[in-house]
C-alpha positions, 0 to 999 in steps of 0.5 A: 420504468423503475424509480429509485433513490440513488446510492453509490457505486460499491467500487469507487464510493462515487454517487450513482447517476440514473444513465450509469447505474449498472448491477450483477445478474447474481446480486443486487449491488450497484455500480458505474459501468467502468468501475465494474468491468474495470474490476471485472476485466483486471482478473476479479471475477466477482462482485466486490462487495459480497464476492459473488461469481461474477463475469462480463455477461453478468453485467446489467443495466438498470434504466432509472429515474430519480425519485426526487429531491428529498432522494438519500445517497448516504448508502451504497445500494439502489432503493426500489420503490416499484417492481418493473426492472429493464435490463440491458446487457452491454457486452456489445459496448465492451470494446468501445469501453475497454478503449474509455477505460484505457484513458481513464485516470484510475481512483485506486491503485491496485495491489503488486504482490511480490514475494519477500523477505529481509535478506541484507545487512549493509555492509556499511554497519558492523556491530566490530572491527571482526563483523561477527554478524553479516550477510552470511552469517546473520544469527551471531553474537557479537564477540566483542558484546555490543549490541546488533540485529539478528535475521531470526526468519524471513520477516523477523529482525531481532535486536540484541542489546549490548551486554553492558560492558565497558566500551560496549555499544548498541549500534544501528544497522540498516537491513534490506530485503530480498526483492526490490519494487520495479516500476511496471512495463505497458501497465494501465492501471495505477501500480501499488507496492506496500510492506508493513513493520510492527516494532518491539523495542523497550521503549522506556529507553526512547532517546536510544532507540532508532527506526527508520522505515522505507525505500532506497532507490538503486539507480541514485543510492539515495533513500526516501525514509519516515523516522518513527518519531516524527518526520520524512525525509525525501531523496534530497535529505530535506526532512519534514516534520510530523506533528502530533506523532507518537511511538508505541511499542506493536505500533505498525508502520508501512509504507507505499510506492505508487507508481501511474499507468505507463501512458500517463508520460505526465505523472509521476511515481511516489511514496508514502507512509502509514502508522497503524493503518493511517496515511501519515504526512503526505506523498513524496514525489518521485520525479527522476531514476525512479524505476527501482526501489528496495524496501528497508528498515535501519534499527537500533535497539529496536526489533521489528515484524515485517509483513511483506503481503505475502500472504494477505488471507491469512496476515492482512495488512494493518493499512487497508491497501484496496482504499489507496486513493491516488494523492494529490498532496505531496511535499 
């Protein structure tokens, strides 16, 4: 028999127990038993601390008995302090497990990747009476001199300030993207949607500038949307306030939508924002028609940088996505 002081499971950060401590052949990390082949099974075919290969076959059980009260869980590794080690390969309980897993309310949300880009201005703004710059044409001048956004690329949106002529203005704009976050069909796992915006405005002229960041919902045409000085706003355009909120310009705001496992008929979807890596405020609950959303911003006098995920190798998100754990406050 091995005695161990007992750490925590590398997946889900949750102490490790002596009947449900299990590590990969190739590495010596440790694990509960669903966290593993959840991870495993959902298409990770490594070990998600040091991304050694990894398969099902891999998987093995350490038998263990606690070294006592005086045992340190602060790390998230096993401490051996004798050299017998019995191993036991549960491939055999895989099926029954997959069933447990299927039930098992999910800590973490996993990642939707879905290419996208910005791809609309709204018909609703114009920077004139001529709507110089549109859809169609979205790199323009405005003939009249005010001020308006210019789709540079896929992520950038550049916002050209007025030329300062008498009856010129810089005017708002909402843009949207290309592809819209569809709630999943016969999914098990907790479904996470995210994109990120960094702004560049001058924002000495704070008062004039307007960014708001979020999802408008396609079925009921209302908009769930974080203004980045100092609240959130739900579907019902009940606002509330953020305190102790700051706006700086190359700040990077994001925002999230979660969406349950199909078979949990009992919970519900919903969003949330970020600001430079960091949950803000609380989640906005999603209880009706909420099966597609599309990701936009509304500017003024401000510029902004997306970051759809496209990419995350080379452009990771400023918000650590992997550690979205699934919330539990909302307004």
């Amino acid at each position: 028999m091995v005695y161990y002081k007992f750490g925590r499971c590398t997946v889900c950060q949750f102490r490790l127990r002596p009947d449900n401590v299990y590590t990969l052949k190739n590495c010596n990390h440790t694990f509960h038993r669903q966290c593993i082949t959840r991870w495993i099974t959902e298409g990770s075919q490594d070990c998600p601390r040091c991304r050694v290969s990894a398969t099902l076959d891999d998987i093995k059980q350490l038998f263990v008995e606690e070294a006592g009260d005086s045992s340190d869980d602060s790390g998230d590794e096993l401490t051996q302090s004798s050299s017998n080690m019995i191993t036991k390969n549960p491939n055999k309980e895989i099926c029954d497990l997959t069933i447990k897993l299927n039930n098992l309310a999910c800590i973490y949300a996993k990642f939707v990747k879905i290419k996208n880009k910005w791809s609309e201005i709204d018909t609703k703004y114009n920077c004139c009476d001529n709507n110089c710059i549109n859809t169609f044409e979205p790199m323009s001048k405005c003939t009249e001199g005010n001020g308006f956004v210019n789709l540079i690329n896929d992520e950038l949106i550049l916002y050209v300030d007025y030329l300062g002529g008498k009856g010129t203005y810089d005017k708002n704009v909402a843009v949207y993207a290309e592809n819209s976050f569809k709630k999943p069909q016969n999914c098990l796992n907790y479904s996470l949607y995210y994109f990120e915006c960094k702004i560049n405005g001058e924002l000495a002229n704070f008062e004039k500038i307007w960014i708001f960041i979020g999802l408008k919902n396609l079925n009921t045409k209302k908009y769930i949307l974080y203004s980045a000085k100092d609240s959130i706003t739900n579907e019902e355009d009940e606002t509330f306030k953020i305190e102790n909120i700051s706006l700086n310009n190359n700040d990077i705001f994001g925002c999230g939508l979660v969406y349950p496992p199909s078979n949990m008929s009992n919970k519900f979807p919903y969003i949330f924002f970020t600001q430079n890596g960091k949950q803000i405020g609380k989640g906005v609950l999603l209880k009706d028609n909420s099966d597609l959303y599309k990701p936009f911003v509304e500017l003024k006098c401000c510029s902004v940088k997306a970051n759809f995920g496209n990419d995350l190798e080379l452009k990771p998100f400023k918000y650590d996505i992997s550690k979205h754990l699934i919330l539990e406050e909302f307004y």
